[in-house]
C-alpha positions as CSV (number, residue, x, y, z in Angstrom):
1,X,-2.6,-25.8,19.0
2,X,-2.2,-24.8,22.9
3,X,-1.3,-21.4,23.9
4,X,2.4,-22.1,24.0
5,X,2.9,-22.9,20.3
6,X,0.0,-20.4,19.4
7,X,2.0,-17.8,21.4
8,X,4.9,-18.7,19.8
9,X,3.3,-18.4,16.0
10,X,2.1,-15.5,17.0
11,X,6.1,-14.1,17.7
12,X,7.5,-15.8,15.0
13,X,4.8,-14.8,12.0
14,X,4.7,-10.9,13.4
15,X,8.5,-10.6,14.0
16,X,8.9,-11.9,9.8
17,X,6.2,-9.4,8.9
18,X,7.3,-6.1,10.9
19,X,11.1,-7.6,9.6
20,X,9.9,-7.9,6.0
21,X,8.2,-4.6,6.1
22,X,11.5,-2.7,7.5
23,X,13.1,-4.3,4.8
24,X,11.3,-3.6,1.9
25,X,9.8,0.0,3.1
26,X,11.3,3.3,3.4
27,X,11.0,5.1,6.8
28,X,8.0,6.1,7.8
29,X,7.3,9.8,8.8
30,X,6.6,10.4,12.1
31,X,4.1,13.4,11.0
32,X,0.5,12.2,9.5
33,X,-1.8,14.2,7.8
34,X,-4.6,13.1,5.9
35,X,-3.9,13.3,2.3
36,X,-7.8,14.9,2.0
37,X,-8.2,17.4,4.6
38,X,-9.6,20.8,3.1
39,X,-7.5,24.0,4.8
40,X,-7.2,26.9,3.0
41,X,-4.0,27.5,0.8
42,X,-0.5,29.1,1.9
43,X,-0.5,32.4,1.1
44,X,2.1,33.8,3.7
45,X,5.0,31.7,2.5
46,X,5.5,29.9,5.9
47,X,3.5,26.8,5.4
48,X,5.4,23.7,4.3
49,X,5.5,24.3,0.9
50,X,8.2,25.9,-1.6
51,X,8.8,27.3,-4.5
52,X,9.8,24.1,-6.6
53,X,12.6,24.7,-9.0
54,X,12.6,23.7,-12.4
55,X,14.4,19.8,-13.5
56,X,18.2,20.2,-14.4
57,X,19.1,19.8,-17.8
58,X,18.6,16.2,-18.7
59,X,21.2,13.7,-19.6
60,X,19.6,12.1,-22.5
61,X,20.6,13.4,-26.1
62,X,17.9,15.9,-28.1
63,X,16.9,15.3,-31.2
64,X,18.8,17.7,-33.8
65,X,20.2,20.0,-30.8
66,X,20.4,23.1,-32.0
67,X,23.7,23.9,-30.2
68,X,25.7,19.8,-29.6
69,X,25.7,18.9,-25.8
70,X,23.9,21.3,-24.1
71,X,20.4,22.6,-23.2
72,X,19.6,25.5,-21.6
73,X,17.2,26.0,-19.0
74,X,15.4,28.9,-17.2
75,X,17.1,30.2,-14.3
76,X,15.9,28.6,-11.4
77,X,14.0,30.7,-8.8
78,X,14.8,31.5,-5.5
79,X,12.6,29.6,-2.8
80,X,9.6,31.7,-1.0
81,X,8.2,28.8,1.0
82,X,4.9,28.5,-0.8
83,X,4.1,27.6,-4.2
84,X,3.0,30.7,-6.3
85,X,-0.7,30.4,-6.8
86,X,-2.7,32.3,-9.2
87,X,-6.4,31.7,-10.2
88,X,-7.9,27.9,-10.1
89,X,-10.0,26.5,-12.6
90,X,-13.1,24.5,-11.3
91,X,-13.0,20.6,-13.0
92,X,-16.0,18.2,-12.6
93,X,-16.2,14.4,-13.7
94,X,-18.3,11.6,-13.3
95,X,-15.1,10.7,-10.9
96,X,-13.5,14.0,-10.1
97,X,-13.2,17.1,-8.7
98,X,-10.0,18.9,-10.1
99,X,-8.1,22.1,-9.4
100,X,-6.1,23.5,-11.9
101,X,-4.3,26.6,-11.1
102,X,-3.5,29.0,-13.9
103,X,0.6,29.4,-12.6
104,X,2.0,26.2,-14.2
105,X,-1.4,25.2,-15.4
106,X,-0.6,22.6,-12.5
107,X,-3.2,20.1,-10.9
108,X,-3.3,21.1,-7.4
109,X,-6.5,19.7,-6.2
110,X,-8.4,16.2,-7.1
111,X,-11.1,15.4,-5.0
112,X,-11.9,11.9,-5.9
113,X,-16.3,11.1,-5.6
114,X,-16.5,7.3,-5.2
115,X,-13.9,7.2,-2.5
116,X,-14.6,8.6,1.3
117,X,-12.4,10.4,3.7
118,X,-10.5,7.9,6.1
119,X,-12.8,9.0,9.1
120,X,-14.5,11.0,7.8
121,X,-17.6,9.1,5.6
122,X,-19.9,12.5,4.4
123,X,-17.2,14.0,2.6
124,X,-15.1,12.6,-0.3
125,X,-11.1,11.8,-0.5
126,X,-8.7,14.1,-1.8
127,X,-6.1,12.8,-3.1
128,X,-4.1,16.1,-4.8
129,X,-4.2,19.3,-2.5
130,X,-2.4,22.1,-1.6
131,X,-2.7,23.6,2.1
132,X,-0.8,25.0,4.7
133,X,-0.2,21.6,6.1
134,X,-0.2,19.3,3.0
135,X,1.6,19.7,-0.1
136,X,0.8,17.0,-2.9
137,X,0.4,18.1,-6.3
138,X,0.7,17.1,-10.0
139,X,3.5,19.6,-11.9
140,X,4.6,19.8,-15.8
141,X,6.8,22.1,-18.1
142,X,8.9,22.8,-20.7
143,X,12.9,23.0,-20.7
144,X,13.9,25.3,-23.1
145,X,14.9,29.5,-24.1
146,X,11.7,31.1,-23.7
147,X,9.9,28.1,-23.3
148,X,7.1,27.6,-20.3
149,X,7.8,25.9,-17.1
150,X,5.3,25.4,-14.1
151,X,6.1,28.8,-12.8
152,X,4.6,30.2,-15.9
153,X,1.3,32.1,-16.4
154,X,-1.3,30.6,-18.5
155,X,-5.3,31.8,-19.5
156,X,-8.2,29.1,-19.5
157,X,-9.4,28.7,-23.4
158,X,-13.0,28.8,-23.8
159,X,-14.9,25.4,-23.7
160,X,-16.5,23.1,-21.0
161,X,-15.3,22.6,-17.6
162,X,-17.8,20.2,-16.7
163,X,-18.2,16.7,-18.6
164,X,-21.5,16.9,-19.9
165,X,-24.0,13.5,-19.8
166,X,-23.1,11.9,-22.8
167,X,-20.2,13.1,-23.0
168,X,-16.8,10.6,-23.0
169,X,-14.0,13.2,-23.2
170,X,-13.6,16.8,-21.2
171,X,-10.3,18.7,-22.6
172,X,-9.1,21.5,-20.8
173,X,-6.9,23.9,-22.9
174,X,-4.8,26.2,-21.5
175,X,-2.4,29.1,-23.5
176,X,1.2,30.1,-21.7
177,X,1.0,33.9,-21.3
178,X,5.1,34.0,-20.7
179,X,7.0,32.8,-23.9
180,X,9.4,34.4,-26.5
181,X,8.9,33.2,-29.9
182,X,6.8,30.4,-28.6
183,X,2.8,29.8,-29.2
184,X,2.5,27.1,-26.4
185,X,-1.1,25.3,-25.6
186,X,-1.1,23.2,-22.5
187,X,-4.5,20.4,-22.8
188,X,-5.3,18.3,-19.9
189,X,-8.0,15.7,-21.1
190,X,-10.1,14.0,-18.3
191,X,-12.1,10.9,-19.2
192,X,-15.0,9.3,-18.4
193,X,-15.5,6.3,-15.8
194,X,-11.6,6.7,-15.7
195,X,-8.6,8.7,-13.4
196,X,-6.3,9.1,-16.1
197,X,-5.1,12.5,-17.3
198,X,-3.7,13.0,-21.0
199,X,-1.6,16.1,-20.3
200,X,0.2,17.3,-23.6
201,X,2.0,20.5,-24.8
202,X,1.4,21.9,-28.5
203,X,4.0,23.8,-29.2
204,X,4.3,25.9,-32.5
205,X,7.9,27.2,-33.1
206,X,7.5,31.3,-34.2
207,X,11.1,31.5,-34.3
208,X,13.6,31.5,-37.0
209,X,15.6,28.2,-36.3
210,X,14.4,24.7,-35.3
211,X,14.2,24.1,-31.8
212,X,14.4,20.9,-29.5
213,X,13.2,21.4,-26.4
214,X,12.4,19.5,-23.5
215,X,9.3,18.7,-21.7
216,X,9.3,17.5,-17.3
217,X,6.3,15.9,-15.4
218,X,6.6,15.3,-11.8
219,X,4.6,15.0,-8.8
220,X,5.4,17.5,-5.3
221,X,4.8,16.2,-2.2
222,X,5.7,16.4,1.4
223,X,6.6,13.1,3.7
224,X,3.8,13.2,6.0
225,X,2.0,10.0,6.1
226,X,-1.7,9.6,5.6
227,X,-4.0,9.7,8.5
228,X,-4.6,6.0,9.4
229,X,-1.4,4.7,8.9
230,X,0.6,3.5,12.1
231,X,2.9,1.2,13.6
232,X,0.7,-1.9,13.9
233,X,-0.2,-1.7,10.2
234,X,2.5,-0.5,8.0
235,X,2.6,1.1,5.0
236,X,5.1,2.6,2.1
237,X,4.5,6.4,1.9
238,X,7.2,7.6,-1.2
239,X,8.8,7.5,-4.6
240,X,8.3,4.4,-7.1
241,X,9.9,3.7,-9.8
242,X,9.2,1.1,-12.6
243,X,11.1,0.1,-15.6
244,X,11.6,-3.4,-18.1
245,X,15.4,-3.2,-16.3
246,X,14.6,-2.5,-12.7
247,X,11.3,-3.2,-12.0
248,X,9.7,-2.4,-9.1
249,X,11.7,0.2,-7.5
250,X,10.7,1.6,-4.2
251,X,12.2,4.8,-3.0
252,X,12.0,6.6,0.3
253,X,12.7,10.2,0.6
254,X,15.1,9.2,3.4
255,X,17.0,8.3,0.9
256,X,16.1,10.9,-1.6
257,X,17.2,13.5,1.3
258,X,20.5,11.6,2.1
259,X,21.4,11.7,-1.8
260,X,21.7,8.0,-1.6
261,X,18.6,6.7,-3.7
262,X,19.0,4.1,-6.3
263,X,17.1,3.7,-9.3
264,X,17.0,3.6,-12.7
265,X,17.7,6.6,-14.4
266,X,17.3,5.8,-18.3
267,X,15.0,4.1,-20.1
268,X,12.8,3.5,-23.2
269,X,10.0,2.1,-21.3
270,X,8.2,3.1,-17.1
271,X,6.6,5.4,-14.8
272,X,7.1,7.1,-11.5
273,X,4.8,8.8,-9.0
274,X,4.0,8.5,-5.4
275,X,2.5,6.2,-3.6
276,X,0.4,6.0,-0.2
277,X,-1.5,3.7,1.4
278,X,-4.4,2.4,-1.0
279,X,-3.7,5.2,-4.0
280,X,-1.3,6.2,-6.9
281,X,-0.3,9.1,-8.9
282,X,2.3,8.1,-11.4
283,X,3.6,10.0,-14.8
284,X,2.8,7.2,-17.9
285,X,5.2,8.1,-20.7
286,X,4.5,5.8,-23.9
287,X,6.6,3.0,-24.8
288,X,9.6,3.1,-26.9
289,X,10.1,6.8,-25.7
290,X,13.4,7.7,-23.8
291,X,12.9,9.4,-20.6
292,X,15.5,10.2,-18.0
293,X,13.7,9.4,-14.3
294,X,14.6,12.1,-11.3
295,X,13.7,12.0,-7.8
296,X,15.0,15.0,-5.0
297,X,15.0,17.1,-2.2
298,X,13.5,20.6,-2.6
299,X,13.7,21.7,0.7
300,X,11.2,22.5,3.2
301,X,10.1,19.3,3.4
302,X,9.6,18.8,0.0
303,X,10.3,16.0,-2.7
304,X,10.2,16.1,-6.8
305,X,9.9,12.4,-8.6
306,X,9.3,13.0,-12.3
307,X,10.6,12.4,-15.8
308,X,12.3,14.3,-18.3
309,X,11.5,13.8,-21.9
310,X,12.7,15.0,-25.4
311,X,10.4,16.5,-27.9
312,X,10.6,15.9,-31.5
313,X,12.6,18.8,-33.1
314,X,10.0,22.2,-34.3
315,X,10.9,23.3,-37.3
316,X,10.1,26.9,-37.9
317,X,6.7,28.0,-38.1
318,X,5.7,24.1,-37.4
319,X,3.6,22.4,-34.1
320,X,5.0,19.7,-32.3
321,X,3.0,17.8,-29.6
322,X,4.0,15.5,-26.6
323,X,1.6,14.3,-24.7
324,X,2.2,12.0,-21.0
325,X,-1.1,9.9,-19.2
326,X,-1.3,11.1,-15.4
327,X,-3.0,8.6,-13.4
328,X,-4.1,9.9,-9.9
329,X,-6.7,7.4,-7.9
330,X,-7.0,4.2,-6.2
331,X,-5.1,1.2,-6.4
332,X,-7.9,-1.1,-8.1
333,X,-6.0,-3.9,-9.1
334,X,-8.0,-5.2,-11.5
335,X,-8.0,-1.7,-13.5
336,X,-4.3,-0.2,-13.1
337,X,-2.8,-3.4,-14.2
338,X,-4.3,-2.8,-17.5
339,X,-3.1,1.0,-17.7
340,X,0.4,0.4,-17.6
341,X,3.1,-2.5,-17.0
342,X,3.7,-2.6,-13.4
343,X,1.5,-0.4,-12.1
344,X,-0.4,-2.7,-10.2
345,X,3.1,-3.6,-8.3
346,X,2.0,-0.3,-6.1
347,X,-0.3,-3.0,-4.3
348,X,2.6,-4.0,-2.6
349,X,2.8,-7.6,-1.3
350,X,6.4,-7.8,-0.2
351,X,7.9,-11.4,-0.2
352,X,4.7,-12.5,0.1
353,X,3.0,-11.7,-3.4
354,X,3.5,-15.0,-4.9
355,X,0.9,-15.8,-2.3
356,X,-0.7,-12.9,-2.2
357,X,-2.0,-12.3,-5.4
358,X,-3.5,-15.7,-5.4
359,X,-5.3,-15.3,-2.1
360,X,-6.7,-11.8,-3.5
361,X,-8.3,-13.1,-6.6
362,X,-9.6,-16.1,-4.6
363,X,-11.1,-13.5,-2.2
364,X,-12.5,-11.1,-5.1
365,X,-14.4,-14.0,-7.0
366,X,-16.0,-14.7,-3.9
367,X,-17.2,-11.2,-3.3
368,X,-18.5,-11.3,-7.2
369,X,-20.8,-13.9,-5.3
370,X,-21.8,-12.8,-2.7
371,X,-21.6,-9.0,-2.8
372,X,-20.2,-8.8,1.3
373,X,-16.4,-8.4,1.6
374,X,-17.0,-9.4,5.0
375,X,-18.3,-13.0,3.8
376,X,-15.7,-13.1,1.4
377,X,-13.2,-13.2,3.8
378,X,-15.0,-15.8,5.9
379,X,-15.4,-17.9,3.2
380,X,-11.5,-17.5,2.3
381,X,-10.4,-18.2,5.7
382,X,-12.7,-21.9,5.3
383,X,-11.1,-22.5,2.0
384,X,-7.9,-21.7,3.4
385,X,-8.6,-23.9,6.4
386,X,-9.5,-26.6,4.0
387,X,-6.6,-26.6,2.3
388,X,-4.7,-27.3,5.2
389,X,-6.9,-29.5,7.2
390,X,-4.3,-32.5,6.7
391,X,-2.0,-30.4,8.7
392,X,-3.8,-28.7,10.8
393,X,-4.9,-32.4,11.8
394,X,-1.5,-33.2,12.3
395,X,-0.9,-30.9,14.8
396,X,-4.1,-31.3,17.0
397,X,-3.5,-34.8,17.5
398,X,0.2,-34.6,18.6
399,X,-1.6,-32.0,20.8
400,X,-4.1,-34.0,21.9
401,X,-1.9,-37.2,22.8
402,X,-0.1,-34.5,25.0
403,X,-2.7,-34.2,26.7
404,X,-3.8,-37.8,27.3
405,X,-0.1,-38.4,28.2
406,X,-0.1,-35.1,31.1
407,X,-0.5,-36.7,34.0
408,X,2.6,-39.2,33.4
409,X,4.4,-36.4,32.4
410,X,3.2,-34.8,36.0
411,X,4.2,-37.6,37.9
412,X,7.9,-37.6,35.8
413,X,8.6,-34.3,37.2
414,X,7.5,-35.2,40.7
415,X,9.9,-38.6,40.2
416,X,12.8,-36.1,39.2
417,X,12.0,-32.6,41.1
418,X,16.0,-32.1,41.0
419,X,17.6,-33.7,38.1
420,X,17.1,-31.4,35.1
421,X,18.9,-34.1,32.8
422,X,17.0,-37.3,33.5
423,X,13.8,-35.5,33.4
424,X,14.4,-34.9,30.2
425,X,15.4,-38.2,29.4
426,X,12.2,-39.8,31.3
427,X,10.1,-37.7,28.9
428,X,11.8,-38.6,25.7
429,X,11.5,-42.3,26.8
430,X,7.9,-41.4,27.3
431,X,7.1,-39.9,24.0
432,X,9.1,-42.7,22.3
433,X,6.6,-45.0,24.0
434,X,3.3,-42.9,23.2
435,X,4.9,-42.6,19.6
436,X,4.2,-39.1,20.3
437,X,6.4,-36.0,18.0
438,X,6.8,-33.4,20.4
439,X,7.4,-30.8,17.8
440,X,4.4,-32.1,15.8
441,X,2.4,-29.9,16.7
442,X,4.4,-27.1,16.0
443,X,6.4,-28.2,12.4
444,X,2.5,-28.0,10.1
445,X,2.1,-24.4,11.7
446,X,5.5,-23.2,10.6
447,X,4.6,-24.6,7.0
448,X,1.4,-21.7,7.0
449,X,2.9,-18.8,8.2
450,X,3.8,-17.7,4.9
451,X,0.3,-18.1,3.6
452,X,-1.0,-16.3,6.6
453,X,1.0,-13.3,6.7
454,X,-0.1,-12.9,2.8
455,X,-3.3,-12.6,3.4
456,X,-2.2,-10.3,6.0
457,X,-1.2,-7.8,3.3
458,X,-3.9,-8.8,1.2
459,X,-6.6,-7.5,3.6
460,X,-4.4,-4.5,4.7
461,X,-3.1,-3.4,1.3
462,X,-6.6,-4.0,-1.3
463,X,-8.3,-0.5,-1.7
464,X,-11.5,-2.8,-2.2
465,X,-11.8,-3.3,1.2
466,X,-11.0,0.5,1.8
467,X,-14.8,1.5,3.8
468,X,-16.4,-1.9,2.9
469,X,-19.0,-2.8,5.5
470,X,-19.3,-5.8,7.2
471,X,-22.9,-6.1,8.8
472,X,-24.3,-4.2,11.5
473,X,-21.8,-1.9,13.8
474,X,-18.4,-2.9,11.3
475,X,-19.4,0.1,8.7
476,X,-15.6,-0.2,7.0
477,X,-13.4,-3.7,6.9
478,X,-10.2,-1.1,6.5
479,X,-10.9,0.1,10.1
480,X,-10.5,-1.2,13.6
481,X,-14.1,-1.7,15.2
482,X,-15.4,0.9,16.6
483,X,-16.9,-1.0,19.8
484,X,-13.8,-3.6,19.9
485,X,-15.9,-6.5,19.9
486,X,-14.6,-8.8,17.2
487,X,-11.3,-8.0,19.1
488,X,-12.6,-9.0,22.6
489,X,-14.2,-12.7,20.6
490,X,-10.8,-13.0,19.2
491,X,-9.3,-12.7,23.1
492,X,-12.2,-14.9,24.1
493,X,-11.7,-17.7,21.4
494,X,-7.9,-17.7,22.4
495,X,-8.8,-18.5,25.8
496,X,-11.2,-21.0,24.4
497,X,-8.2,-22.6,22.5
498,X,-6.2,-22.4,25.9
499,X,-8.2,-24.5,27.6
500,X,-8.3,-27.3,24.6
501,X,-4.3,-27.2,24.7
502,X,-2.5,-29.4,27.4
503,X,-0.8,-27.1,30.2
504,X,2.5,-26.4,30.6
505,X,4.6,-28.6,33.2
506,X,6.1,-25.1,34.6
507,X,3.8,-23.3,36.8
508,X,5.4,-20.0,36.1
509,X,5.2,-20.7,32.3
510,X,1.2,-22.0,32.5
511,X,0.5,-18.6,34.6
512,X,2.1,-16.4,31.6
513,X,0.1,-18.5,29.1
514,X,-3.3,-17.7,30.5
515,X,-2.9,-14.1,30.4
516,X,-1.2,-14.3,26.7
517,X,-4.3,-14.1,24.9
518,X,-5.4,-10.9,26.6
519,X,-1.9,-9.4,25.7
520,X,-2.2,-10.3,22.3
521,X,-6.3,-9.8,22.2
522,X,-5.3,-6.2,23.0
523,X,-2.7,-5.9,20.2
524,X,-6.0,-6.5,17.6
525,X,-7.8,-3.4,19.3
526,X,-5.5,-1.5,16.6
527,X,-5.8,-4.1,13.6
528,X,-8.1,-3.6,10.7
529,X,-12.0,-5.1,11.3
530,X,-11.3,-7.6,8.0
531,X,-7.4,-8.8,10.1
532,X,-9.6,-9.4,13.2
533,X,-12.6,-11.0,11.5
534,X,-10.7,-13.5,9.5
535,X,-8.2,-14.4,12.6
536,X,-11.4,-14.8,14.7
537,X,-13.0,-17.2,12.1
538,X,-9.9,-18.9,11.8
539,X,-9.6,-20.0,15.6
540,X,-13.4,-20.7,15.4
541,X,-12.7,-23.2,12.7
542,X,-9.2,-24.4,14.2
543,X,-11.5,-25.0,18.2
544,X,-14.0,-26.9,16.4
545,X,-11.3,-29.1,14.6
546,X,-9.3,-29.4,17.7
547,X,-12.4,-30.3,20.4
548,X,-13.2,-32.8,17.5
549,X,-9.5,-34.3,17.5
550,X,-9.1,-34.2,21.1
551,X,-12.0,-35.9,21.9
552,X,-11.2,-38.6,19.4
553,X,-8.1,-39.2,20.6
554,X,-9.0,-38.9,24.2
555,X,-11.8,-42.0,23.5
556,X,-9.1,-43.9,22.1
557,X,-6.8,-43.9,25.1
558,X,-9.8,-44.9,27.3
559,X,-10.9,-47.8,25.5
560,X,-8.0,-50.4,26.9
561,X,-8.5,-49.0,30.8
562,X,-12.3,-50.1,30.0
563,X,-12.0,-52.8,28.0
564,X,-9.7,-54.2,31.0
565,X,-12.8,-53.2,33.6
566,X,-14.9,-55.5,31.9
């Protein structure tokens, strides 16, 4: 294509994506802090976190309530500015490093072993933690008289806190120190080869009547955004919500903040959790189990998304257990789809999954061949340029007859320096007599934007590509490179593509255009390595196709001036 129309594809595909993403993405937080930096705990109650108050009563009807239409619940603490933090109990998986602290028996720390800090490749990601500056943690309780909540006390059980070789299943079980006329064991069970958490409650009635409590799971967190994410590559930081009825539901905590949030409240059936750039944590209640869905403000910067759930009604002297998956790890498509219904929706596409998802399983069968992300997403961008050779085709040749036609189109505007209106109709007249479309070359282009920008979010949204190396110097596809050189062959293959398009008649016009692709060469300084790679390829490809065309074409014209010669 010349530079005009691929400056003008350039506007037009990037003014849809940053106007999708504003539509479909909350506001982003102007504050980042990586999710996984290690800073010792608040313990001065002026960091950003706060005491979190326990859920309200829930709307959703008991079992059996002992008293009709209400539940009671425990007085709701006074914020101190840092969550209470008692002793923490050391976790180790094949996958993890946890943290759970004996107040609440609360996860507060998962370091995750596969996965690497953003910039920081010798230590590993943590996803849960709890510092002075970062506030993201995994919270549970009971609603109930005398029943625990996550402010509550609890002792460590004996048994392993280390899965063992061999060993599938590590459960952590935890007794509440704080109840009256309740024998309550909290049990987190970690898995092997997995990041899903069975958190239940066993709780054995000692009082005299039958009881039917209440239990809450919700994830804390602050709004900061993690490290990495920026203004050139967008991504959704906040509450989701999914449900049979609503589906996908994406909430910011602008709105959680402003009171305005929509979502759906009840339900049989869901999840919620938070979600950041390339990971999850989300609350898995069972099917067929009514829940009641909350998100909030808790001041200081804080925000609760959860869900409240019944529990069978405890007879006296009788156990009753209720038990909720936590999932807390990366958004491996292939994996979380399987765990739940809708949770891979937290790879969000936007308006562009139905191509999207395509493109990604395209691009993941080729990496099952040949191992290199990198090379995957060369190979994708030839398939894709395959696929639309017939346009593509299209458009170079109305290009190319431009170009054979330039000088008459030259001597028409020296013909009619002055005269605006039969300038134009001289070069109609003109392209009706080259049988030349002068908006060929831009109509097959339109047609592939939408394909384009899916990939887009393909490349910047899969977690597989999260530190994937390239070759050489490009150590992680997920980052800009380092030394900016597949940025400066992208600017240089624009020019290349410049100087294959026909120039603009307007002086002023063809003087913008030869500096356009070091404006826009500079923009993919701050884009992912993978973005830059497959763009580069892709104007590789589209040169080679277009030098081809236009030196077709260009024979073609000659051929009667020479034939006449002879």
């Amino acid at each position: 294509m010349d530079t005009r129309k691929l400056v003008l594809f350039f506007i037009f595909a990037f003014s849809i994506l940053m106007l999708a993403d504003e539509w479909t993405k909350a506001q982003r937080p102007p504050v980042t802090v990586e999710a996984g930096a290690d800073a010792p705990p608040a313990a001065d109650g002026k960091g950003a976190s706060a005491t979190v108050p326990v859920p309200a009563a829930p709307t959703i009807a008991a079992p059996q309530p002992t008293v009709p239409g209400a539940v009671a619940t425990p007085a709701t603490p006074a914020a101190t500015g840092a969550l209470p933090s008692g002793e923490r109990i050391q976790i180790e998986t094949d996958l993890v490093k946890a943290e759970i602290d004996t107040i609440g028996g609360d996860l507060r720390r998962l370091e995750l072993l596969r996965h690497k800090q953003t910039y920081a490749y010798d230590r590993n990601f943590v996803l849960l933690n709890q510092t002075a500056e970062h506030t993201y943690v995994a919270q549970s309780g009971l609603i109930g008289p005398g029943l625990p909540t996550h402010l509550t006390r609890y002792r460590l059980l004996p048994g392993p806190v280390k899965l063992a070789d061999g060993q599938n299943d590590l459960v952590v079980r935890l007794e509440a120190l704080e109840t009256e006329g309740f024998k309550v064991i909290k049990r987190l069970t970690f898995r092997r080869d997995s990041y899903l958490i069975d958190v239940a409650y066993e709780v054995t009635n000692g009082r005299a009547e039958p009881q039917s409590p209440f239990a809450y799971f919700q994830v804390v967190r602050d709004r900061s955004a993690p490290i990495g994410d920026s203004w050139f590559v967008p991504t959704y930081t906040g509450v989701s919500v999914y449900t049979d009825g609503g589906k996908y539901e994406k909430v910011s905590f602008d709105e959680i903040e402003k009171k305005k949030a929509k979502f759906v409240t009840q339900a049989d059936n869901g999840w919620v959790g938070m979600v950041q750039h390339y990971f999850v944590t989300a609350w898995l209640p069972g099917p067929k189990q009514q829940r009641e869905f909350f998100a909030k403000p808790l001041g200081n910067g804080l925000f609760a998304a959860g869900a409240i759930l019944p529990v069978a009604a405890i007879a006296p002297g009788a156990t009753s257990v209720i038990e909720v998956p936590l999932y807390s790890g990366p958004q491996e498509q292939d994996k979380i789809g399987q765990i739940a219904p809708g949770l891979d929706l937290t790879v969000d596409y936007g308006l562009f999954t139905i191509f999207a998802s395509p493109l990604f399983w395209v691009m993941k069968w080729l990496y099952a061949l040949v191992h290199n992300w990198g090379l995957a997403i060369i190979l994708l961008t030839i398939l894709i340029k395959l696929a639309f050779f017939p346009l593509s085709a299209a458009s170079y040749r109305s290009m190319a007859k431009m170009r054979v036609v330039a000088p008459k189109l030259q001597r028409i505007k020296e013909q009619y320096p002055d005269d605006r209106q039969k300038l134009q109709q001289a070069m109609m007249e003109l392209y009706k007599t080259e049988k030349i479309n002068p908006l060929g070359g831009c109509l097959p282009i339109v047609v592939q934007i939408p394909v384009f920008i899916a990939l887009y979010w393909v490349l910047l949204g899969s977690v597989e590509l999260r530190h994937a190396p390239f070759f050489g110097w490009i150590i992680d596809l997920s980052a800009p490179d380092p030394f900016y050189i597949l940025p400066l062959l992208m600017a240089a293959s624009m020019v290349v593509q410049m100087r294959l398009s026909p120039e603009p008649p307007d002086p002023v016009q063809a003087r913008i255009m030869k500096v356009m692709p070091f404006i826009f060469g500079a923009f993919f300084f701050f884009f992912p390595a993978g973005l830059v790679l497959y763009w580069l390829v892709n104007n590789i490809l589209s040169i080679g196709q277009q030098w081809y065309i236009t030196r077709q074409i260009e024979a073609d014209a000659a051929k009667p001036a020479n034939a006449g010669k002879r």
